[in-house]
N, C-alpha and C positions, 0 to 999 in steps of 0.2 A: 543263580538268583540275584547276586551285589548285580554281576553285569547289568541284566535287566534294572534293576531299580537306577543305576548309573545310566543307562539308556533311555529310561523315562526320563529324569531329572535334567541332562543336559539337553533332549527334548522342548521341556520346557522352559527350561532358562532360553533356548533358543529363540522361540516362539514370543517369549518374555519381548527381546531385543527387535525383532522384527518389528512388532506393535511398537516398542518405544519409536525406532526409525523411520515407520510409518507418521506417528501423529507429527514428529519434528518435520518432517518433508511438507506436510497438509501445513502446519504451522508456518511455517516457511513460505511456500504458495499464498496463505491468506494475507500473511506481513508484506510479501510484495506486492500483490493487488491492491490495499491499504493504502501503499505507500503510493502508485499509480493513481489512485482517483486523487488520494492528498493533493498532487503534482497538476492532476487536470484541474482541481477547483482550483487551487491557485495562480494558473497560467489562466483560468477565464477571469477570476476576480483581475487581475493584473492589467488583460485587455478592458474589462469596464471601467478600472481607474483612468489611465491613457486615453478610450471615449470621454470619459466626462471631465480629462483636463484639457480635452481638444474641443469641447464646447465651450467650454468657458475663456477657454483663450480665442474662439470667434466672436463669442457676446461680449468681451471686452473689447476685441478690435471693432463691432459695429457700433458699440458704445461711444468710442474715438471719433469715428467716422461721421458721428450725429452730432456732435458737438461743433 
């Protein structure tokens, strides 16, 4: 009967661990895709700033040029 009840309970402490390794793995997975979109909004904001300093350094050079 101890065996059995030692059989059940390490069972379950097993089962216990699985599930913790489980959500840490899914956690893990969502913290990297997070951090991937982070990465895209930033690398486009980055291209829109670069656009809109490369227009403004044409409307100043035609600026120049009108004078």
């Amino acid at each position: 009967m101890k065996n059995a009840a030692m059989v059940l309970m390490l069972g379950m402490l097993a089962a216990c661990g699985v599930e913790t390794a489980s959500t840490a793995a899914s956690s893990s997975a969502l913290k990297k895709q997070e951090l991937e979109q982070g990465r895209a909004t930033m690398d486009k904001m980055q291209r829109d700033l670069d656009e809109v300093a490369k227009q403004a350094a044409q409307r100043a050079a035609q600026a120049d040029e009108g004078k």
